[in-house]
C-alpha positions, 0 to 999 in steps of 0.5 A: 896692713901687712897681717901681722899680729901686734898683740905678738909682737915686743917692741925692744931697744937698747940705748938711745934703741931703747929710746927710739922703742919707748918713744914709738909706744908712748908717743903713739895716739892709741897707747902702746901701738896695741902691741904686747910688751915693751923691753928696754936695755939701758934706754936714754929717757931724758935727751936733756941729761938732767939726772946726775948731770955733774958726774956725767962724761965730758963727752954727754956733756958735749953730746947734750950741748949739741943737741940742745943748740941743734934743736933746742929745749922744748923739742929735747923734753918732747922728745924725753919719754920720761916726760912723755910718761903715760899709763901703757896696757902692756907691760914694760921690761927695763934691763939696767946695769948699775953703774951706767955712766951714760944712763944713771939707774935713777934716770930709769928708776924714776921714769918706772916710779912714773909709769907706776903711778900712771898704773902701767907695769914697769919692773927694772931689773938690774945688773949689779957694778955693770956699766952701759954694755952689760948685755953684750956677749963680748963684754959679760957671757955671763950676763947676755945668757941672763939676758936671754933667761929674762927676754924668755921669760918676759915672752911667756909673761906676754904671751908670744911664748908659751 
């Protein structure tokens, strides 16, 4: 134990980040690691690639075919947490742009239909005509400030802010 608070602490990701962060809160025995939010930027929900598979890039296409021969269905789907969705106690922040290529919105709109439907708190916010970096300083200042306005508030919504 490292006397750390959990209850103060956000857990965050981006992309397959935001995978890794959605995967260790959903897939952990007790729900939500006890933790205070969970903030997705863009996360890959499903590592089989299903939603919109034919307007994919060639190389999501390769990516996925070597997943799959590498380690087979079954462990991708146990491995997606659009599959692993489960009700959460803390509240789920998903940042999005709206036309990501690599991650289509409605890959992440269904996995928050999901959550909500189990009763945890999962709001999406979207970046209008931004692909897979909106967030990024060097690709949009003006989105990263608007990122780091959402992060704060997000912050103070869970408490570790006041």
């Amino acid at each position: 134990d490292l006397g750390l608070d959990r209850e103060t602490i956000v857990l965050a990701g981006a992309s397959s980040g935001g995978h890794t962060a959605a995967m260790a809160a959903l897939g952990a025995e007790e729900p939500g690691l006890g933790l205070a939010g969970l903030l997705l930027f863009n996360p890959v929900l499903d590592l089989q690639f299903r939603e919109r598979w034919q307007e994919r890039r060639w190389c999501t296409w390769l990516g996925s075919s070597a997943l799959r021969w590498r380690f087979g269905k079954e462990t991708l789907d146990d491995e997606s947490p659009i599959l692993r969705a489960r009700h959460l106690p803390q509240p789920t922040l998903i940042l999005h742009g709206t036309e990501d290529h690599l991650v289509p919105l409605q890959e992440v709109q269904h996995f928050q239909e999901k959550m909500e439907c189990l009763g945890s708190d999962c709001k999406v916010v979207t970046f209008p005509g931004e692909g897979h970096f909106f967030f990024n300083w060097r690709v949009s200042p003006v989105n990263f400030h608007r990122c780091v306005g959402l992060l704060g508030d997000f912050l103070k919504q869970v408490g570790v802010l006041s």
